[in-house]
C-alpha positions as CSV (number, residue, x, y, z in Angstrom):
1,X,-33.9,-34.7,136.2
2,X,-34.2,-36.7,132.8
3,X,-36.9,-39.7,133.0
4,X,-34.7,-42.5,133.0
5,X,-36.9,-44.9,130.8
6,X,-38.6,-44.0,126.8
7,X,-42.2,-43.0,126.7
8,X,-44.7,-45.8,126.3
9,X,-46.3,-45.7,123.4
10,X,-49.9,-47.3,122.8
11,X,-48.4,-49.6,120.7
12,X,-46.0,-50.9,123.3
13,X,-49.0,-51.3,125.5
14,X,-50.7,-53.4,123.3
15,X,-47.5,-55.5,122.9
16,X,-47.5,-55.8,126.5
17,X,-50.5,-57.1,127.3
18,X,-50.3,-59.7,124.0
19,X,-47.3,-60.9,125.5
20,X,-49.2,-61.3,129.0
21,X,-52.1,-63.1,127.0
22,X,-49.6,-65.6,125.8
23,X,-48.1,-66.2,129.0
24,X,-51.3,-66.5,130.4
25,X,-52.4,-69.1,128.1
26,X,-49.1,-70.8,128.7
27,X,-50.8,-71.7,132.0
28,X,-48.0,-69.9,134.0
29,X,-48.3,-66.4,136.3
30,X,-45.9,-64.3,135.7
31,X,-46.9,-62.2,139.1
32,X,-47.1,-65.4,141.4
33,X,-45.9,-65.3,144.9
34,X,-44.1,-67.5,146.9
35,X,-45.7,-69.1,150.0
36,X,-43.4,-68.4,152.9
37,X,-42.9,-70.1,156.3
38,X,-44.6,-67.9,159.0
39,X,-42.0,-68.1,161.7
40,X,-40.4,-64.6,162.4
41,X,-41.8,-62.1,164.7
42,X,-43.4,-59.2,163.3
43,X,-41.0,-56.4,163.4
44,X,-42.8,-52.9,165.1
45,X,-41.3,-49.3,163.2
46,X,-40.0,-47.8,166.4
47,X,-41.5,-44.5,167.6
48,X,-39.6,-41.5,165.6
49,X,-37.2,-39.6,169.1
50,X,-38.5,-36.1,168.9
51,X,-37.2,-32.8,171.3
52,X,-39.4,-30.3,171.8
53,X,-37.8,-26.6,171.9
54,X,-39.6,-23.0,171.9
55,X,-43.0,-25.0,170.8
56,X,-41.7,-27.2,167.9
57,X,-41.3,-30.8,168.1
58,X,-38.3,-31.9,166.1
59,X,-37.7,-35.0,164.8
60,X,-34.6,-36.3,163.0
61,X,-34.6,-38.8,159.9
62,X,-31.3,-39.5,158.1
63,X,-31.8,-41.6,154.7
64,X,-28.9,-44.2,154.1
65,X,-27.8,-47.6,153.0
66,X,-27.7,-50.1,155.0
67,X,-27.9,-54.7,154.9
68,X,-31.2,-56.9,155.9
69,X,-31.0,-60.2,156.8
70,X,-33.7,-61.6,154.8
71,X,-35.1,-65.3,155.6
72,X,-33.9,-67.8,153.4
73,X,-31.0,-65.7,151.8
74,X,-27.7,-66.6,151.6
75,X,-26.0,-63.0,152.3
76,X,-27.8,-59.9,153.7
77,X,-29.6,-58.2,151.3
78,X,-28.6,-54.2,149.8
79,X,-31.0,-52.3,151.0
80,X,-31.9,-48.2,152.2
81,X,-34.1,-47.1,155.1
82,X,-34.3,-43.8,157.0
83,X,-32.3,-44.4,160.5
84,X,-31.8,-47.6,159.8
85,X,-30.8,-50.5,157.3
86,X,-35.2,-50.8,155.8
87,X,-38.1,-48.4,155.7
88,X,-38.2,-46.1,159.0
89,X,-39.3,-44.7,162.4
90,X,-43.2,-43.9,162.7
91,X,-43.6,-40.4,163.4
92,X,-46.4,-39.3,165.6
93,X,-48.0,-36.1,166.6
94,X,-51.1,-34.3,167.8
95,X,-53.6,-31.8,165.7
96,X,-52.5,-28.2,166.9
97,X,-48.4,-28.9,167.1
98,X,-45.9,-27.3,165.5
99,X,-43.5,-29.6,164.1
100,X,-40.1,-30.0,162.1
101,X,-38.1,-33.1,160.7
102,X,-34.5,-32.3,159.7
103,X,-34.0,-34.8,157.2
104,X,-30.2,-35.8,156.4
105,X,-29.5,-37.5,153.0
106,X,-26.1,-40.0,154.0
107,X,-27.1,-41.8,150.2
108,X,-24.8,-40.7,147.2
109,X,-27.6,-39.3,145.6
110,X,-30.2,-36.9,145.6
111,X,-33.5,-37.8,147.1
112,X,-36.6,-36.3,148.7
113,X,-38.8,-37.2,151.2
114,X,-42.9,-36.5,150.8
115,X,-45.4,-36.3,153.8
116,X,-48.1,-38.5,151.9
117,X,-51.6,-37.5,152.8
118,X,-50.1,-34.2,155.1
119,X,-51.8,-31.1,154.6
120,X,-49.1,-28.9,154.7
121,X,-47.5,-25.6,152.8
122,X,-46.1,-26.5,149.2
123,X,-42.3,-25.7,149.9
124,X,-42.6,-28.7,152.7
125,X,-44.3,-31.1,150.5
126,X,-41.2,-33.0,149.8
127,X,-41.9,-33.3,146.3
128,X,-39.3,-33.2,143.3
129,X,-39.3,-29.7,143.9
130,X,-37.7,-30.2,147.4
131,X,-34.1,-31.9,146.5
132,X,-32.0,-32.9,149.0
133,X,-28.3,-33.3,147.8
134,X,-26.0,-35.8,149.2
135,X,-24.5,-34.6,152.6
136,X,-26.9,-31.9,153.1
137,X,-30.0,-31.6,155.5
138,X,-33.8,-30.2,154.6
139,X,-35.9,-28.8,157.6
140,X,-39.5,-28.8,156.5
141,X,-42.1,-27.5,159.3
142,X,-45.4,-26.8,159.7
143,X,-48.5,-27.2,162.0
144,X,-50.7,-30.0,162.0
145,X,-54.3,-29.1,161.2
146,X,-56.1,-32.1,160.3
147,X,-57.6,-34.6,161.8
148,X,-56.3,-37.9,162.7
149,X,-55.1,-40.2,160.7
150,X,-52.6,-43.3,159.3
151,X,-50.3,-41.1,156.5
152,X,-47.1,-42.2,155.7
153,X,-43.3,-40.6,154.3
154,X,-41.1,-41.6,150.8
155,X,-39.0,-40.4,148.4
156,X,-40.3,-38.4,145.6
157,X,-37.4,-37.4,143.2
158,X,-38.9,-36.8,140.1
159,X,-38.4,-40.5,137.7
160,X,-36.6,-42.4,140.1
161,X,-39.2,-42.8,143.3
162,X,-40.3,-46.0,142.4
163,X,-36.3,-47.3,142.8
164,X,-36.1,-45.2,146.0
165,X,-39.4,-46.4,147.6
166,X,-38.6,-49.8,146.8
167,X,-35.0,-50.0,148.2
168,X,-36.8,-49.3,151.4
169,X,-37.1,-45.8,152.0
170,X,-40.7,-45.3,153.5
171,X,-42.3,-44.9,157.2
172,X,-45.3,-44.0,158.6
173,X,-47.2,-41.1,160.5
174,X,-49.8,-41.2,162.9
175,X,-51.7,-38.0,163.6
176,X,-53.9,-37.8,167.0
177,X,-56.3,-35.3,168.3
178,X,-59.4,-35.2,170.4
179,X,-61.6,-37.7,168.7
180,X,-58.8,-40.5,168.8
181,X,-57.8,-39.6,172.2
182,X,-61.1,-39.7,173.7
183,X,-62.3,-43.4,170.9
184,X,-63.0,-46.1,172.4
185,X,-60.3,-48.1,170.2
186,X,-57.2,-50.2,170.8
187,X,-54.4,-47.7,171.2
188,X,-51.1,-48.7,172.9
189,X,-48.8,-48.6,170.2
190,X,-47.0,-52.0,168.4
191,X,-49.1,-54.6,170.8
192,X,-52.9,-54.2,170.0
193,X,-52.4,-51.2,167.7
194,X,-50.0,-52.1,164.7
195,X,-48.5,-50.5,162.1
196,X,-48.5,-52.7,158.9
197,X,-46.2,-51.5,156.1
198,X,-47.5,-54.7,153.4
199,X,-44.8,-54.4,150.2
200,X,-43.9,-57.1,147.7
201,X,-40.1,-58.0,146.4
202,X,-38.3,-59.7,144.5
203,X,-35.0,-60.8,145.8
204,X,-32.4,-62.6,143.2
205,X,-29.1,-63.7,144.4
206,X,-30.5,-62.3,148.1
207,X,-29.9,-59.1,146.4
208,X,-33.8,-56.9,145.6
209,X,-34.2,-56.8,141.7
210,X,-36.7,-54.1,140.4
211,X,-37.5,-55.3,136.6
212,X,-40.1,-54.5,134.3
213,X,-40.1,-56.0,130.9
214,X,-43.2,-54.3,129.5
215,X,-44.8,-55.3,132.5
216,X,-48.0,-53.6,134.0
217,X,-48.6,-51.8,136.4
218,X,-45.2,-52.2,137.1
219,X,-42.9,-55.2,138.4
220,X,-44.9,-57.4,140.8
221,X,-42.9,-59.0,143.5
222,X,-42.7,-62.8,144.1
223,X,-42.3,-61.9,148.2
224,X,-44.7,-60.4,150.4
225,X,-43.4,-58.7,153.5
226,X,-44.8,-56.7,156.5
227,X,-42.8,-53.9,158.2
228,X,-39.9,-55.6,156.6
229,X,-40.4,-58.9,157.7
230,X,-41.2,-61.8,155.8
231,X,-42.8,-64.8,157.1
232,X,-44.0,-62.3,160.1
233,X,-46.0,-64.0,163.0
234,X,-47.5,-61.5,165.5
235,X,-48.5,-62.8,169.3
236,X,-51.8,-61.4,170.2
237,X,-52.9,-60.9,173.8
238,X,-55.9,-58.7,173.7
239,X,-59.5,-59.6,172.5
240,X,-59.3,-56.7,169.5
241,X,-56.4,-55.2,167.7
242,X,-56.0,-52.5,165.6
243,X,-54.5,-52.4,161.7
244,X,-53.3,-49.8,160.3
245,X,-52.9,-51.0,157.2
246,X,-50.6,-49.4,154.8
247,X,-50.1,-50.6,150.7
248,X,-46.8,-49.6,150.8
249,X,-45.7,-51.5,147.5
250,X,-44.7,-49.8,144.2
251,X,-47.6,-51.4,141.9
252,X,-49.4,-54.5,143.7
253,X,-52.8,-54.1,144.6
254,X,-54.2,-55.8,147.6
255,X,-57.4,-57.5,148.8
256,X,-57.0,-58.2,152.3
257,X,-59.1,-60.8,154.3
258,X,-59.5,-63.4,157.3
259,X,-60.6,-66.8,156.2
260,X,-63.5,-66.6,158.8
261,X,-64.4,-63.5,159.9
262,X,-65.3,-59.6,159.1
263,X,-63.2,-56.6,160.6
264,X,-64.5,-53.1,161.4
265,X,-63.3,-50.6,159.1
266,X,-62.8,-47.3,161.2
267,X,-60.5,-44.9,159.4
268,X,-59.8,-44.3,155.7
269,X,-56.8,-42.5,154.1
270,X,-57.5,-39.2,156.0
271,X,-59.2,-40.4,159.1
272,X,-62.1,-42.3,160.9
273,X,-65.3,-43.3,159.2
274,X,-68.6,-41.6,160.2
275,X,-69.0,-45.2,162.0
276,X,-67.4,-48.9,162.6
277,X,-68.7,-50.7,159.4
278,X,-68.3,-54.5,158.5
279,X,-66.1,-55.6,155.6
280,X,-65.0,-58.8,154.9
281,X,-62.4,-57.5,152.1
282,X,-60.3,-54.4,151.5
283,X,-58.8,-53.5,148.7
284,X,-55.8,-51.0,148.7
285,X,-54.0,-50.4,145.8
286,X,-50.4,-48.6,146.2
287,X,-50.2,-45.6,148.5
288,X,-53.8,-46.2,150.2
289,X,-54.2,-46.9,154.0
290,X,-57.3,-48.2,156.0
291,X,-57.4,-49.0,159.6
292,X,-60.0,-51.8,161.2
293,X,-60.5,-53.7,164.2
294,X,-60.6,-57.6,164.2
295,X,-61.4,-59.7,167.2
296,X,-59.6,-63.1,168.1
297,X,-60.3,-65.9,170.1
298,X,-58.1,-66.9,172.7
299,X,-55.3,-69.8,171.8
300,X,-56.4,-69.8,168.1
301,X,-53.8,-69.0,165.2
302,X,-55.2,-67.3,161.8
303,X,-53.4,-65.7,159.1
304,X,-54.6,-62.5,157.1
305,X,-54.4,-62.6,153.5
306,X,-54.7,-61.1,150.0
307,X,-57.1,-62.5,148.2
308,X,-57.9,-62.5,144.7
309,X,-58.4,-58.6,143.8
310,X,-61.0,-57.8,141.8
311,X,-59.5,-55.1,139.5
312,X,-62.0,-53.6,138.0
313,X,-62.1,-54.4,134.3
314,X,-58.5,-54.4,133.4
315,X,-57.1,-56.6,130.3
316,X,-55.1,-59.2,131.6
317,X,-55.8,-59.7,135.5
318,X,-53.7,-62.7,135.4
319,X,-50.6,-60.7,135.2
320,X,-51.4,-57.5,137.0
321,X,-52.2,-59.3,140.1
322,X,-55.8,-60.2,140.2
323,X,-55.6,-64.0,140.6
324,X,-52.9,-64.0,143.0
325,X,-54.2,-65.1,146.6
326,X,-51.4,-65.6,149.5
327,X,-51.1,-65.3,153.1
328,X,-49.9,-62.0,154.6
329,X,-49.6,-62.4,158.5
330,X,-50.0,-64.7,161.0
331,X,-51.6,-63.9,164.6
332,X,-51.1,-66.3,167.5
333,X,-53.8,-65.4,170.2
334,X,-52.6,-65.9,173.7
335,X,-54.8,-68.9,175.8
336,X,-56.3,-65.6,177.4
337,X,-56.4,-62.6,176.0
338,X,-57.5,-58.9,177.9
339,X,-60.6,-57.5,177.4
340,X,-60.7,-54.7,174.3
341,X,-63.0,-51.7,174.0
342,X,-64.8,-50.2,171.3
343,X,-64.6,-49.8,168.7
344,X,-66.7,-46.4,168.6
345,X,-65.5,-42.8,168.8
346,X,-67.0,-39.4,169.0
347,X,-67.3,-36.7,166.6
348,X,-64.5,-34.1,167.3
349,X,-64.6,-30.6,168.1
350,X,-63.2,-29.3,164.5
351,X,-65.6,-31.1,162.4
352,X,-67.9,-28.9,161.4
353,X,-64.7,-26.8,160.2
354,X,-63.5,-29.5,158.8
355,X,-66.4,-30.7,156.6
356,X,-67.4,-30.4,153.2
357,X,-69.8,-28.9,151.4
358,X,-70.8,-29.5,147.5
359,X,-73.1,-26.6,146.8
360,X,-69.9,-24.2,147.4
361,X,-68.1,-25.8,144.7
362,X,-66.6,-23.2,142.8
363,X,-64.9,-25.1,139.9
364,X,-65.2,-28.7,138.5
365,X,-61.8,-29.7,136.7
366,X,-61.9,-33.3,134.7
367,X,-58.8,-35.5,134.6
368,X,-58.3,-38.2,132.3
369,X,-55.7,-40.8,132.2
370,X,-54.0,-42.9,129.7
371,X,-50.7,-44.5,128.5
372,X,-48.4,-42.1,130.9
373,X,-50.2,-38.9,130.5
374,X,-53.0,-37.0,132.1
375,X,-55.1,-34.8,130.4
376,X,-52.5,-35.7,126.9
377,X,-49.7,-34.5,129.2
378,X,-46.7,-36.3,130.4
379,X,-45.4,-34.0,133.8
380,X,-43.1,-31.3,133.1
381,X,-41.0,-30.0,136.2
382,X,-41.3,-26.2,134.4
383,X,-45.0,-26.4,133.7
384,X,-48.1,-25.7,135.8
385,X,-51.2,-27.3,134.7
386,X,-53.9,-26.2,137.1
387,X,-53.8,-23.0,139.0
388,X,-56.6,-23.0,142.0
389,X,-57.9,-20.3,144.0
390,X,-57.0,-20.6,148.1
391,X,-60.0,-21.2,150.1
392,X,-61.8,-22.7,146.7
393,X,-63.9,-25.5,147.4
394,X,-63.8,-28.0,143.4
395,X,-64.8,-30.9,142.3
396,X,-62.2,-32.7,140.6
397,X,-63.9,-35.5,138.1
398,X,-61.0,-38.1,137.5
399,X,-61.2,-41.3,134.6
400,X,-59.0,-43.8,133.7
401,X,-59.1,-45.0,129.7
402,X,-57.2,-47.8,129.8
403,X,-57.9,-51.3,131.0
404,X,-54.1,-51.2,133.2
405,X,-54.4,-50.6,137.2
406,X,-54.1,-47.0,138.2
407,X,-53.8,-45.0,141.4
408,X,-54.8,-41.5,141.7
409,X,-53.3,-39.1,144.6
410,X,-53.4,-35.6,145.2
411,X,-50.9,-34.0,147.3
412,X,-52.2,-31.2,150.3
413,X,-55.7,-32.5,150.6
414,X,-58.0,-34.9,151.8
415,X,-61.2,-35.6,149.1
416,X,-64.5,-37.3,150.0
417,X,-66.3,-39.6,147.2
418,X,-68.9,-38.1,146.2
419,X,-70.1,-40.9,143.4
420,X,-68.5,-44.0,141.1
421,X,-70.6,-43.7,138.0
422,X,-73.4,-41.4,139.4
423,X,-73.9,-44.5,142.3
424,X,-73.1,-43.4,146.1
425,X,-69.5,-44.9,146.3
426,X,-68.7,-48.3,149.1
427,X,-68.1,-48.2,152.2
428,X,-64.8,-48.2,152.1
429,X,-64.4,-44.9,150.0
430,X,-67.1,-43.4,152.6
431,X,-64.0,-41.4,154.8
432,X,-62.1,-38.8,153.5
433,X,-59.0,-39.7,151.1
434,X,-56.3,-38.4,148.9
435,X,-55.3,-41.8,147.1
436,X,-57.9,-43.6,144.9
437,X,-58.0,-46.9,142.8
438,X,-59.5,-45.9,139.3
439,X,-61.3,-49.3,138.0
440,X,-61.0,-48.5,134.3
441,X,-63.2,-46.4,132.6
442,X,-65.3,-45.2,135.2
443,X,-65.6,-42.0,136.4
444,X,-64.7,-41.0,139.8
445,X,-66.2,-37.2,141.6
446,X,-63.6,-36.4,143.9
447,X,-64.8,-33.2,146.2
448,X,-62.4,-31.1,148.1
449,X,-61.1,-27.7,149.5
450,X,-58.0,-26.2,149.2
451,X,-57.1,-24.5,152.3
452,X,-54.3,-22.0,154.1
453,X,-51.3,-21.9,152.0
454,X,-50.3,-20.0,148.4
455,X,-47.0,-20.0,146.6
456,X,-47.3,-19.1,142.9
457,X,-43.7,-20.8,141.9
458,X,-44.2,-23.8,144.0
459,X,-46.8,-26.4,143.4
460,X,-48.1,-29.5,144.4
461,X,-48.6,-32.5,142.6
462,X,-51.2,-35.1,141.3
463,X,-49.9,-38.5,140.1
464,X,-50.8,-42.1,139.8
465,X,-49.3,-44.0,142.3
466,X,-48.4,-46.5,140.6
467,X,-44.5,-45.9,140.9
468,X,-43.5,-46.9,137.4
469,X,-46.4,-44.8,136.0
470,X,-45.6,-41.9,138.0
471,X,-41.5,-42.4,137.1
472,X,-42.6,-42.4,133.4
473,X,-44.4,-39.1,133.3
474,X,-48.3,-39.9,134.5
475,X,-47.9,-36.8,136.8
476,X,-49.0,-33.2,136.9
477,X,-48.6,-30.3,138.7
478,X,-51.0,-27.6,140.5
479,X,-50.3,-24.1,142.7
480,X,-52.8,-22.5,144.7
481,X,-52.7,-19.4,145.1
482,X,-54.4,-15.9,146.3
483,X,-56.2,-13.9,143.8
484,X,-53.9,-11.5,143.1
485,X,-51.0,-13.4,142.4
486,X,-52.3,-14.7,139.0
487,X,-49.4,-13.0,137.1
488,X,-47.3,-14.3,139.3
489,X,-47.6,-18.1,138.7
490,X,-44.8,-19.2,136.4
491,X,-42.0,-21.7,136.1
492,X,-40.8,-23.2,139.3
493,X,-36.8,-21.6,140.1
494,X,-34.8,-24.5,139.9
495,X,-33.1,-23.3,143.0
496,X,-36.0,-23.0,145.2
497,X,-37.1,-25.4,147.7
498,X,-34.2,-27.7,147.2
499,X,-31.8,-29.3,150.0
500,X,-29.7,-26.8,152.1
501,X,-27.7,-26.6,155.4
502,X,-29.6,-25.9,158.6
């Protein structure tokens, strides 16, 4: 598939960002966002309907267009989702289960659907590798091995997943096994333990309008919405809840906050935090997720918000989102509210398979990133540009050299920190991960370990996740693969792994 926009040369860049200064200057944001009535109850993703048959749980997701009703519109709004008119079912399993999703494209166009933060076999992955034509159905499956966690699902069609992502198509997964089953945590599913899809639009006409204009990191919305709602106003009737907070925007970064109190941050990208630990802010940039705990008091309202993001060094944070500040949610706490536990959890049984350990590193790779290339490479469906060893434990040491917002994923694996500059990294990059925000020029020592599955034709990908970037060619690709198969990594078939009738 052809990149649908020209490459971005420095010079544009610089344009870009002179003609930010001079809005700036102007005294007018060009990334503001509009302060919305908080009057419509929080819409919950419903639970993903699964049948279970000779060990393998099955879930269905069909990806189609559909209408919203959007507040303050004056006709329902164009928009896609996965069994549904906006963004989709949560899917939930448990650590050990086999599972399978037939996934049904109903849109006139091709599209793909990516298990973010899955660890999972490369022909699954769901990335622009794994086509799905119009009218046909894709049945990935695997076994979950990992350990719990708040991942999520979206498009991934190589140059047009920002479009797709942002018309709606995304949902969430929640993995369980025995440490969350035993934790002592808010768990009963869309009451005090919510799913928080945050995204930003802009609606023109009632109709979502994706622009850019030399914009950076992308087009920043004017309209905050969670889970689809906007204006969203959640009745609480327990003393804790849990957020599972997901940035599910295309290039907005978050800072989220209450006005008078800290949350307990429990789980990262991959799963929970050694221990609860007090934050009063937590910044996500697109594709990260973070769970914590906040206590209310009974019959008060408070709202969370997005405060002014500290960025990290970029050129213009007026127009990249670092000044904004807006409200996100409101909670309504019940005149009494049922007593909550926790939070605290145990250590579970696979952890010492699970963890880490630096002295095996076998290779350290570097990583830089700048206009829309990594390492001087824009992505190239037909090349491979990292081939690892299965079983390898690496350190992968990742830079960006530009003062623009950038988000760093890895597909397959989750990564621990292990330093920001040589310093021990903050708390909230203490968990395990596989999305990172990259302040500019500072260098980032990502460990990890590539475990269970080879294909030599079939890789997985590393990308900012930043969609425009990502759309534009700031991508790359890696196989793993056994020893003896070096001579057998080449060029991916262009038949393999796409959509096909099951």
């Amino acid at each position: 598939m052809r990149l649908r926009r020209p490459a971005v040369t420095a010079a544009a860049s610089l344009f870009a960002l002179f003609v930010a200064v001079g809005v700036t200057a102007c005294g007018v944001s060009t990334t503001s966002v509009t302060e919305q009535e908080f009057a419509n109850e929080l819409a919950i993703p419903p639970l993903a309907k699964s049948d279970v048959e000779d060990g393998v749980r099955t879930f269905d997701l069909t990806a189609r267009k559909g209408s919203t009703d959007f507040p303050g519109q004056d006709e329902p709004t164009e928009t896609w989702g996965f069994n549904g008119a906006f963004l989709g079912p949560t899917l939930r399993a448990e650590r050990g289960e086999k599972i399978a999703v037939d996934v049904e494209n109903d849109l006139s166009e091709p599209t793909s659907v990516h298990w973010h933060g899955m660890h999972l076999p490369a022909e699954m992955d769901g990335g622009p590798h794994q086509m799905i034509e119009p009218g046909e159905t894709w049945t990935p499956h695997w076994r979950i091995d990992q350990p719990a966690a708040t991942l999520w699902y979206h498009p991934h069609p190589h140059g047009e997943t920002e479009s797709h992502v942002y018309k709606g198509l995304a949902g969430m997964v929640i993995l369980d096994d025995d440490a969350s089953a035993e934790a002592d945590l808010p768990d009963e599913y869309g009451v005090d333990d919510l799913p928080l899809i945050v995204q930003d639009k802009k609606l023109s006409d009632g109709q979502l309008e994706l622009t850019h204009d030399g914009a950076e990191p992308g087009m920043l919305g004017d309209t905050v919405m969670v889970n689809g709602t906007i204006g969203a106003v959640q009745e609480v009737s327990t003393e804790k809840v849990r957020l599972r907070l997901l940035n599910g925007s295309t290039a907005r970064t978050y800072a989220f906050e209450f006005p008078d109190r800290s949350m307990d941050l429990i789980a990262g990208d991959g799963g929970f935090l050694a221990e609860p630990a007090k934050v009063n802010r937590l910044r996500l940039a697109p594709g990260e997720r973070a769970e914590v705990v906040v206590d209310f008091t009974r019959g008060e309202t408070v709202r969370m918000r997005s405060a002014e993001v500290d960025l990290g060094g970029v050129a213009v944070p007026t127009t990249m989102g670092g000044n904004d500040s807006f409200d996100v949610l409101e909670f309504r706490a019940a005149d009494e509210l049922k007593p909550s536990p926790g939070p605290a959890w145990q250590t579970s049984e696979h952890a010492e398979d699970d963890a880490l350990d630096e002295a095996e590193v076998a290779k350290t790779r570097k990583f830089e990133l700048e206009e829309r290339e990594i390492n001087g490479e824009r992505m190239d469906m037909g090349r491979i540009d990292e081939v690892v060893q299965v079983g390898d434990t690496e350190v992968w040491e990742v830079r960006s050299n530009q003062p623009i917002p950038h988000s760093f994923h890895i597909h397959d694996v989750q990564f621990e920190v292990l330093d920001v500059d040589g310093e021990a990294p903050p708390v909230e990059m203490s968990g395990r991960k596989d999305t990172i925000y990259l302040e500019p020029n500072r260098d980032y020592r990502l460990l990890m370990r590539f475990e269970d599955f080879t294909n030599p034709h079939l890789p997985y990908m590393y990308h900012c996740h930043m969609l425009l970037h990502e759309d534009e060619g700031m991508m790359g690709q890696f196989v793993v693969i056994d020893p003896d198969q070096e001579d057998e990594v080449g060029v991916p078939p262009a038949s393999e792994g796409g959509g096909h009738e099951h």
